[in-house]
Every structure is written in structure tokens, then in C-alpha cells.
C-alpha positions, -999 to +999 in steps of 0.1 A: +099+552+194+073+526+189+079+514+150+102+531+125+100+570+122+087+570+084+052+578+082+029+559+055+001+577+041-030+565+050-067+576+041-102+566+033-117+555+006-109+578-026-115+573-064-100+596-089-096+594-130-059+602-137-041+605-165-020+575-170-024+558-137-060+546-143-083+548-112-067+557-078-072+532-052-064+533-014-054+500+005-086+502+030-072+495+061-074+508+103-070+543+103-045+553+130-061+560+159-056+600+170-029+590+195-006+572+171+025+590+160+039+566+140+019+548+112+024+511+108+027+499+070-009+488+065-020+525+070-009+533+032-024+547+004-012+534-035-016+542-069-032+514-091-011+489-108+020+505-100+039+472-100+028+468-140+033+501-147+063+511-129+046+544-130+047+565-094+029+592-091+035+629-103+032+658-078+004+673-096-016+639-092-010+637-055-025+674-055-055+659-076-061+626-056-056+640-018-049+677-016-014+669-007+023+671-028+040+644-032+078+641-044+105+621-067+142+618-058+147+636-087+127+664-076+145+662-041+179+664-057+169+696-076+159+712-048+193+711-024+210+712-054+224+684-059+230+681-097+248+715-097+278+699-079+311+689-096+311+661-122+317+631-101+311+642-069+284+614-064+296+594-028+320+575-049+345+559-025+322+564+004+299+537+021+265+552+038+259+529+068+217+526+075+209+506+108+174+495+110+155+470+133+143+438+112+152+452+073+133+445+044+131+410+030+130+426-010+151+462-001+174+446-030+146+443-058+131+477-042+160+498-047+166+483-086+129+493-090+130+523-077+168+530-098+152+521-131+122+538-126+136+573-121+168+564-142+196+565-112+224+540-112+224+515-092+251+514-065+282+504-066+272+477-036+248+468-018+257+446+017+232+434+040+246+425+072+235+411+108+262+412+137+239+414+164+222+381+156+205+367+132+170+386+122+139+362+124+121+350+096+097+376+079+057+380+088+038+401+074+029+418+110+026+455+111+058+459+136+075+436+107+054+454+077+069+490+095+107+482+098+104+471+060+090+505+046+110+525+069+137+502+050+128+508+015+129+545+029+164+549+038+181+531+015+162+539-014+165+579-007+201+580+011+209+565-029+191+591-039+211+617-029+244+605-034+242+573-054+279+567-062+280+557-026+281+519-015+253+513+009+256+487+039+225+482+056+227+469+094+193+450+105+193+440+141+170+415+155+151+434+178+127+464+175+135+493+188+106+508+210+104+532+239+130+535+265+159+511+262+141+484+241+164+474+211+192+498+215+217+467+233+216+449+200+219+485+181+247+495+197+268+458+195+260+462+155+271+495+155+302+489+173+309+463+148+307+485+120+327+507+137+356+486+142+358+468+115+357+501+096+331+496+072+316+530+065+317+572+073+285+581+082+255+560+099+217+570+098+195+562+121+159+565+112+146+562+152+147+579+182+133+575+219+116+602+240+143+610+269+120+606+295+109+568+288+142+559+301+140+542+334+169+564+344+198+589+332+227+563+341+202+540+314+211+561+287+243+571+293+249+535+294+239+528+256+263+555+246+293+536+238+284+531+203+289+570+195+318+577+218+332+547+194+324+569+162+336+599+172+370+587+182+372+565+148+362+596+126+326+586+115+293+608+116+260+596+133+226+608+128+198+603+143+161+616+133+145+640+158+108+626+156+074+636+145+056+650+171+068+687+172+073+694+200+057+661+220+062+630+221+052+597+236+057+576+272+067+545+276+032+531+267+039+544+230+004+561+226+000+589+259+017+623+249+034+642+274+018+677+282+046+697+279+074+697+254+101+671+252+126+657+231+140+623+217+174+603+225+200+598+202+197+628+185+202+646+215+234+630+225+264+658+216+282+628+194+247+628+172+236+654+145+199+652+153+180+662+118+147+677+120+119+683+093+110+708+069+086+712+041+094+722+007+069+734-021+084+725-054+073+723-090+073+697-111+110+703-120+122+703-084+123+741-082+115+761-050+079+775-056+085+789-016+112+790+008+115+760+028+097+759+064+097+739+096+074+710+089+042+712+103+010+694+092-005+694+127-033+715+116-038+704+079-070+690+074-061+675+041-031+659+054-047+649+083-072+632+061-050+615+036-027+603+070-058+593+097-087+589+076-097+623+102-098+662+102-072+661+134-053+678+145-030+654+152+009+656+159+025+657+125+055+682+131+095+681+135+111+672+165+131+696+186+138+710+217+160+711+248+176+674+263+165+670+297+194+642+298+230+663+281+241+697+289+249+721+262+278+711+246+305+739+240+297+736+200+265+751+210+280+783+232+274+805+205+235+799+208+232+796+242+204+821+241+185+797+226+195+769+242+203+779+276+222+753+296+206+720+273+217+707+250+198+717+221+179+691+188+177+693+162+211+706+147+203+707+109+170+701+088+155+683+054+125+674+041+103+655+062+067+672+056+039+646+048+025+675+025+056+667+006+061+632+009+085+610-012+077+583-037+092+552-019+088+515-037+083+483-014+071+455-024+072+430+013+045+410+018+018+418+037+011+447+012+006+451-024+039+459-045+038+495-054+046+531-050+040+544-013+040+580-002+065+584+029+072+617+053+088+622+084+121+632+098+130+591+085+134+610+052+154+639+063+178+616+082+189+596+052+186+626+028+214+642+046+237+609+055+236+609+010+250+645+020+278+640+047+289+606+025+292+636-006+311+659+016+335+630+026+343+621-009+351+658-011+372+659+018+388+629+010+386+610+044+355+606+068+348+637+090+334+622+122+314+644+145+303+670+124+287+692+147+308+715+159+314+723+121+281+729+117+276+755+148+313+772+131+298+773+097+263+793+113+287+821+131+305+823+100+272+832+076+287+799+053+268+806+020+259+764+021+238+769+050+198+780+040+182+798+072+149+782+082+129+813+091+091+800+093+067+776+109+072+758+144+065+726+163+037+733+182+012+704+181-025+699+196-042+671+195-073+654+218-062+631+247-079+624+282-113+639+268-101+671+259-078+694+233-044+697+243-018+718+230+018+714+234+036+747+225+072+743+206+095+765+193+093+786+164+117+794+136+135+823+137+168+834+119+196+820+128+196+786+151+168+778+164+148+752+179+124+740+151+150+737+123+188+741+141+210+757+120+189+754+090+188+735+058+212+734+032+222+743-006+247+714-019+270+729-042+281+753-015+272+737+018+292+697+006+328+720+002+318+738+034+315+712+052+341+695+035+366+721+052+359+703+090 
């Protein structure tokens, strides 16, 4: 991955009259070019004065300003559920570990701002900690500007979902990139956490294309973090990108032709969580049934993103590992999956039309409300989940993914099928249009959206029976 897996909205220059924001007003910067999958922080697009007003925007302004929806975490908890579930079953007792390269230098005043603004409670604690060595001082560079928002992302949304959870955020001093870059000092922080038993459930908002590795034996070499998880009963996640079914080599900008998938979340210890759109209302109700997200094609999104008409790749990961085999979890879709191991294994909302309301306030970009997509959302959407369904459980339940595959062959009412959309993405490249054809969604597991999506007040106990 070449920066963080969030994706900041970006766009040209727009005005628009709305009713209490005052004018709308883009931060005019370098459109992405065509080839870029992930977009670095200055890329963004925010609403004026949001800092003074502590005002985000509402879904039907996004519509008004830029064709697109945009979300609150109040609307995201509505839709899977969330407030239908047990009094107190909030992630009390539970810690949500979130590794990211660099941090954010203000993730502490973020999260109260984005708490008071939309009237969660704060957690119980948050810990910031650096056992792989000591993160440099902050610039306001774009690698530096894109670790911070992908930041603000994670713990501001895994909060979201299960706020009475502690949150212990893991920055390591090295950016992860393509191929092996960043992952030593990833997995030495993860294998402190692990030991020194500090949390249930880790999210990791990055993921590399399988091939970039220099060689399988590379790989299976950075393992040992997740072979320590599973055998000290704590769940790892891992997003499964944004480029449907492509992604990039080692270069960070050429696609591959043909389709391909992302390390960790196709490791068997990893729940690799992929993207889906929802269409909601302004009270967080489903206007639609969810669908694997896919803005390949949209111009508007396409607009509001790369200041272009695309296409460009703006789709869930998924696909079949080149590197693992299938795991047995997975023999009861192995006509799906064939002899790979098969990503992603669950999905959330990632879908840019459909993006979430994140606050940041770094340097090197204007304090305010940012819109935010990709399957960086989904990944810390559902660690808020697994950290619910451990409080439930009442003890950490480790690899969860042979639960997940038991819970599809037994029709578990938690489990929403995904049954539209795919990950096919075109885009130009080498003088000419280039199409990479995915996987569709179809019912049951599938390659676009795994097992599905999920419905909270049914799928947390489910789960919870591991």
C-alpha cells in the first residue's frame, strides 16, 4: 500500500449556498493523478468554518454540494443496528487495538471534537503508545498528512461503534508501502501488544498487493505477529483495499492487468474486510439494501475524488491469494474459492458515495470536517464490532474466521447477504482503457463481499457463541 487505505475527498473548485454552513469551499489542491489509488491528505474537500461551527455536514448537503452521500456515526450505527442492542452492551471492558504508521499529532483533541459534536461519550481511555521506536517529529508532508487522517479515521469511527471500549492506538515509525516496507516495525509492535496483553481485537487499516513481495518465504516471514494472536486469543483485521479487483506494483502507481489481491488480509489468521455501500436517510435507515462498493464508474464520485470523469479504481478489494491456500474454514465455499485462499471474509461500509464525517485538525490542513471512504472505514467499523461481541462473550475470541464461515452454513440471522455489485475496475494506463474483471456478488459467499455484512443485535450474540 503506498499511504494509509482511507480515501479523502478531493474535487475542483465548487461553491454552493447551504443552509447553515455558509458557502462551501474546497481546499484547491493536486488532483490525484488517474493512477493513484490512495489519496494523500491534501486531496480533501471541507465545509466552511467547520472548526467555529463545529457543524459537519448533513447527508442531504453532500447531495447538494457534490452529487455524493455523505455519513455521521450516528447514521452508521443505525444502520447495523447498533442502538437496538442490549443496554450496556457498548465495548465496556474491551480495548480496540488500531496500529497505524506515524499517528496523528491532535487524534486526542480530534476524537473529543468529533464525541461532542455528535454527542458520544468519550472513552473510557485513550493510550497512545510506540514500542517499535520512537515516531519522528511531525511535518506537514503528504505521507505524514495521510497517516494522520487515516488516524483520525480509525479511532474516531472504531469509537463510534462501540464507544464503551478503551482505545490503544499503536503508531510505528515507519510507513508502510508496497512489498515488505514497514511491516518489521509493525509486526515488533504488534507482538508487544500481544504479549503484554493489552487488547482483543487489532485493526489494521493497510494492506500490500501479494505480488510486490520480493518472494513467498518474504511474507511468510512477517507472519509471526498473527500466529502470536491467534494462539493468545485476539482477532486481527486487516482492510482488503480499494482497487476492486486490482491493485498496484511495487512502484505504487502501475496496476496489474489481471486481478489480484492484498497481504494481510489474505493471511488465514486475518479477517480481511471489504467494502460496501449503503444508501441511508437522514435517520440512518436503509433506503436500499447494501451493495459491494463500487464507484469505479461514477462520474460524480469520480469528480468530487480526482477533480476527473474517470473511471478510475474506486472498488473493494477481494479475490483469491496467490501466496495461502484455502484454509479448511473455507471448505464449505470451495466452489468459489477453489484451492486459494479466498479475501475478503466479511464487509462494511467503505463506498466514497457514502463517505464518513471524519474531524482532523493536523497541520498541514485546515481544522475541519473531512469526508473519508474506503475499506479504512470498514476495517475499524467492524473491530467496534468484534470488541462488542467480546464484551458479550465475556473473554476475547481470537481468530474469528472459522466462526464466520460456521455462522454462513448455518443461515445465522446476524449475517446480511451481499447480493449486488462487483469489483471490476477500468481505468486508462499505458495509452489505453484497461479493464480488470472482479468478482461479483452473488448469494451466499462470495468474492466481492465474503460472507456478507451484518445486522448487530443478532450477528454480536452470534458471534459471541465462537
Amino acid at each position: 500500500m503506498r499511504l494509509p487505505r482511507a480515501i479523502f475527498a478531493a474535487a475542483g473548485s465548487v461553491a454552493l449556498a447551504t443552509s447553515g454552513l455558509g458557502t462551501v469551499v474546497p481546499v484547491i489542491a493536486k488532483a490525484a493523478p488517474p493512477s493513484a489509488t490512495v489519496l494523500i491528505a491534501p486531496d480533501i474537500v471541507r465545509f466552511d468554518s467547520p472548526a467555529a461551527t463545529g457543524r459537519p455536514p448533513t447527508t442531504a448537503q453532500c447531495r447538494q454540494a457534490f452529487h455524493i452521500a455523505c455519513y455521521s456515526p450516528l447514521q452508521i450505527r443505525q444502520a447495523y443496528g447498533i442502538p437496538k442492542l442490549p443496554r450496556g452492551i457498548n465495548g465496556t471492558g474491551q480495548t480496540i487495538v488500531i496500529v497505524d504508521s506515524f499517528g496523528s499529532p491532535t487524534i486526542t483533541n480530534d476524537l473529543a471534537m468529533f464525541d461532542n459534536t455528535y454527542g458520544l461519550p468519550a472513552p473510557p481511555k485513550l493510550t497512545i503508545i510506540h514500542p517499535a521506536g520512537q515516531v519522528p517529529p511531525y511535518q506537514p508532508t503528504s505521507n505524514r498528512e495521510g497517516w494522520a487522517g487515516e488516524t483520525s479515521l480509525d479511532v474516531e469511527y472504531a469509537h463510534a461503534m462501540a464507544p464503551g471500549a478503551k482505545i490503544l492506538l499503536v503508531e510505528t515509525p515507519t510507513s508502510e508501502n508496497e512489498g515488505t516496507t514497514g511491516f518489521p516495525q509493525i509486526v515488533a509492535a504488534e507482538k508487544y501488544v500481544i504479549s503484554h496483553h493489552m487488547g482483543g481485537v487489532i485493526s489494521q487499516s493497510f494492506s500490500t498487493t501479494e505480488q510486490t513481495f520480493p518472494s513467498r518465504q518474504s511474507l511468510l516471514a512477517l507472519r509471526g505477529a498473527y500466529k502470536e494472536a491467534a494462539a493468545n486469543g485476539v482477532t486481527v483485521l486487516a482492510a482488503a483495499g480499494d482497487s476492486g479487483a486490482a491493485d498496484v506494483h511495487l512502484n505504487g502507481s502501475t496496476y496489474y492487468l489481471t486481478p489480484v489481491t492484498t497481504w494481510p488480509d489474505s493471511d488465514p489468521l486475518v479477517t480481511g474486510v471489504g467494502g460496501t455501500q449503503l444508501r441511508l436517510n437522514a435517520a440512518g435507515q436503509h433506503t436500499a439494501p447494501d451493495q459491494v462498493w463500487n464507484d469505479t464508474g461514477s462520474v460524480a464520485t469520480n469528480e468530487f475524488i480526482f477533480g476527473n470523469h474517470g473511471p478510475n479504481p474506486l472498488a473493494g478489494g477481494g479475490g483469491k491469494s496467490v501466496m495461502f491456500a484455502r484454509p479448511p474454514y473455507q471448505n464449505g465455499v470451495r466452489q468459489v474459492v477453489g484451492s486459494s485462499r479466498g479475501v475478503p471474509d466479511i464487509a462494511m461500509s467503505g463506498a466514497c458515495n457514502g463517505a464518513v464525517n471524519v474531524y482532523q485538525s493536523f497541520k498541514g490542513n485546515q481544522p475541519g470536517w473531512y469526508q473519508v471512504c474506503g475499506t479504512s472505514e470498514a476495517t475499524p467499523l467492524f473491530a467496534g464490532v468484534v470488541a462488542l461481541a467480546d464484551q458479550v462473550a465475556g473473554h476475547w475470541l481470537g481468530p474469528i474466521n472459522p466462526r464466520l464461515y460456521q455462522m454462513l452454513a448455518e443461515q445465522a440471522h446476524g449475517l446480511v447477504d451481499v447480493k449486488k455489485g462487483n469489483n471490476n475496475v477500468s481505468f486508462s494506463q499505458g495509452g489505453k482503457r484497461n479493464l480488470v474483471l472482479g468478482f461479483s456478488a452473488a448469494p451466499g459467499y462470495d468474492l466481492a463481499s465474503g460472507v456478507g455484512t451484518i445486522y448487530a443485535p443478532r450477528f454480536v450474540p452470534e458471534l459471541a457463541r465462537k
